[in-house]
N, C-alpha and C positions, 0 to 999 in steps of 0.2 A: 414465486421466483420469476423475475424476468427473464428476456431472452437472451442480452448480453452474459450474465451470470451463467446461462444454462450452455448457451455456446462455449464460455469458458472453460466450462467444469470437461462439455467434451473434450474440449481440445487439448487441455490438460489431462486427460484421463488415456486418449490417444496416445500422448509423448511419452508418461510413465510408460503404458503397459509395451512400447516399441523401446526404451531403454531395457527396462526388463528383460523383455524378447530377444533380444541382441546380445544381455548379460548369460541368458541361460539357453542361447540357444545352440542343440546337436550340430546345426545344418553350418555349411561355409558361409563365411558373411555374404557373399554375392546371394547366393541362397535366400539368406534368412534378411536382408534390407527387401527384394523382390519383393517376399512374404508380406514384411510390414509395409511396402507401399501398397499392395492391392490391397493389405487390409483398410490403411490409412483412406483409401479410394475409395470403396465398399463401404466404408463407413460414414462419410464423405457425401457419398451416394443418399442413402438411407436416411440423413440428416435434413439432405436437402427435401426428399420426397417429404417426409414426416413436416419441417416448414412449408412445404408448399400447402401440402395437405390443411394442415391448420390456417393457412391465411385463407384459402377456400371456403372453408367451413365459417371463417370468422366474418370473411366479404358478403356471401349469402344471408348469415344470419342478421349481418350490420342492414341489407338492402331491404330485407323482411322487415325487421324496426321500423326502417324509415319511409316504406311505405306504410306500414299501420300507421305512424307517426303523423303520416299525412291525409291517411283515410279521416282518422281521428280530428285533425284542425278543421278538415271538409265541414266531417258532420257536426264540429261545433259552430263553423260560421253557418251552416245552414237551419240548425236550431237558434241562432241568433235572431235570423235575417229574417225566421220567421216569425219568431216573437217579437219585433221589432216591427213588423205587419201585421200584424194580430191586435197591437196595442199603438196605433198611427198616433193618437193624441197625447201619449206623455212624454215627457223630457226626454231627450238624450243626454248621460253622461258627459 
């Protein structure tokens, strides 16, 4: 599921259960919109930490990659360079 889709589904999921909330709620409207805005907030809240959380985790593991990615090119030019010294008299590609 992407992130557009998953943002969506919250932010739809927010507006029902505050329609709802409003439909059946005890409390005076002044009351019960309060309600749904700190939860709206709260929720809001929670969202953003959880994506930050994940681009975090995704940034680290992307920089991890990329340096093996680069240890790795290292140690193939240097197995190159050395067999390519090792064997001075034949062609090059």
């Amino acid at each position: 599921m992407n992130a557009g889709k998953l943002i969506l589904g919250v932010v739809a999921g927010v507006a029902v259960g505050a329609a709802i909330g409003v439909l059946f709620a005890p409390d005076k409207g002044t009351s019960t919109r309060q309600k749904i805005s700190k939860k709206g907030h709260d929720l809001t809240d929670d969202l953003e930490r959880k994506f930050n959380k994940f681009v975090d985790t995704f940034s680290r593991k992307f920089d991890r990659l990329h340096d093996e990615a680069n240890d790795l090119a290292q140690e193939i030019k240097t197995k190159a360079d050395e067999a390519t010294n090792r064997f001075p008299n034949e062609k090059k590609l």
